[in-house]
N, C-alpha and C positions, 0 to 999 in steps of 0.2 A: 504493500500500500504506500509506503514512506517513497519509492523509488515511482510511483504512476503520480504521486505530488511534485516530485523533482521536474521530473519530465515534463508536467503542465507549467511546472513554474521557467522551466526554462525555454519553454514554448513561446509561455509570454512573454518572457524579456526578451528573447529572439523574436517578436513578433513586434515590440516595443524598440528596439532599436531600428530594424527594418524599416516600419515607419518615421523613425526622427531623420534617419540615412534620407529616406529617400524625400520628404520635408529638407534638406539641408541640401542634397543633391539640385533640387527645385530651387533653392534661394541662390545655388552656387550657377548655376545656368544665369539663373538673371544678373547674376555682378559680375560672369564673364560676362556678358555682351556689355553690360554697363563700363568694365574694365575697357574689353575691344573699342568699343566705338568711343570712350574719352582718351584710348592712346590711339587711335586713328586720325581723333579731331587735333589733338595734340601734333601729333606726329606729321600729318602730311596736311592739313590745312595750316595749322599756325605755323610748324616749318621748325615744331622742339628735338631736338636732338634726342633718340631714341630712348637713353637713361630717363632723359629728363620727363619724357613723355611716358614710359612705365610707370616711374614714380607718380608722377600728376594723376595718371588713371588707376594706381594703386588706391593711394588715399580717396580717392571718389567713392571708388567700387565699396570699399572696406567701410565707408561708414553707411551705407545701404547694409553691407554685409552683417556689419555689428545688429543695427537696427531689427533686420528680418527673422536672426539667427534668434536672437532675446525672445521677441516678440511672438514668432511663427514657428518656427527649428523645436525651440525647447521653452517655450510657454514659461521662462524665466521673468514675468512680468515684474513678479514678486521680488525681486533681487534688488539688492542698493545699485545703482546704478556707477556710486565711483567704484567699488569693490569692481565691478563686472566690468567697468570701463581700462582702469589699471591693469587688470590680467590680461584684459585685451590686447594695453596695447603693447605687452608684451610679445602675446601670441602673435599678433600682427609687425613687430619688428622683429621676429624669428622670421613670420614668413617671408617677410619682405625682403631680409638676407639671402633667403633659400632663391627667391626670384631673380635679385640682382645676380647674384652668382651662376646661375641655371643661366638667367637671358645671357648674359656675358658668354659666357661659356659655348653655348650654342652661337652665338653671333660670330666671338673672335676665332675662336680656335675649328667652331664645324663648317663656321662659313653658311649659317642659316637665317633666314629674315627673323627678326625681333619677334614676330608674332607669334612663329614656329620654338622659340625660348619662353615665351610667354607660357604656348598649350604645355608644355614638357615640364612648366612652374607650375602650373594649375593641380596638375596632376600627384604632384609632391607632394602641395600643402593643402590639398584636399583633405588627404588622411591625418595630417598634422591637424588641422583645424578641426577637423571632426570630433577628434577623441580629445584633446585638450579644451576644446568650445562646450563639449558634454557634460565631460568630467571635474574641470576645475574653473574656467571662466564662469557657465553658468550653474557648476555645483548641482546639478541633477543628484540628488537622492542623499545629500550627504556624503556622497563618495570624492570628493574634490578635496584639497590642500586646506 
């Protein structure tokens, strides 16, 4: 009996992550394009040098990002808002390393467009964000720092 409770209970939390995943997957689709199209507009309309325009459409994206994840991802409405905004912007200057380094990297040395170091970044700090954004920033369950 004890072992047909385990199994339901970790049904549900596999059933409970699945859906926050794929909530967080949904918000990360809309800050790539939001990222994409403010380092586009950066980038080849105003004429920003490639760094500069990641950056510029980093910070855009990431405060939709923070905003959606709180609000919609993990129903952290309840949360102090500097607590969640400091871990932030931690987690958010990890990622931002991880980008600069990744775009760099694919640009200088593969010889790829920005963009193409962009999706390779995305990709990264997806998994980074997810489980630190869950677990410590918005403190889901008590299981956070």
């Amino acid at each position: 009996m004890s072992s047909l409770k385990g199994m339901i209970g970790f049904a549900s939390a596999s059933s409970s992550h699945l859906h926050a995943f794929a909530k967080f997957a949904l918000v990360g689709a809309t800050t790539a394009a939001i990222y994409f199209f403010a380092m586009w507009l950066a980038n080849t309309i105003f004429g920003f040098q490639y760094i500069a325009a990641v950056s510029l459409a980093y910070f855009i994206s990431t405060v939709f990002h923070f905003l959606a994840n709180k609000h919609f991802t993990f129903s952290a409405g309840h949360g102090l808002y500097g607590n969640q905004i400091a871990r932030y912007s931690l987690l958010w200057f990890v990622n931002y390393l991880i980008t600069i380094v990744v775009v760099g990297l694919c640009v200088e040395k593969l010889k790829f467009s920005p963009y193409i170091g962009v999706c390779v970044s995305v990709l990264i700090t997806m998994f980074v964000g997810y489980v630190l954004g869950r677990y410590w920033v918005f403190n889901l369950k008590g299981d956070g720092v």
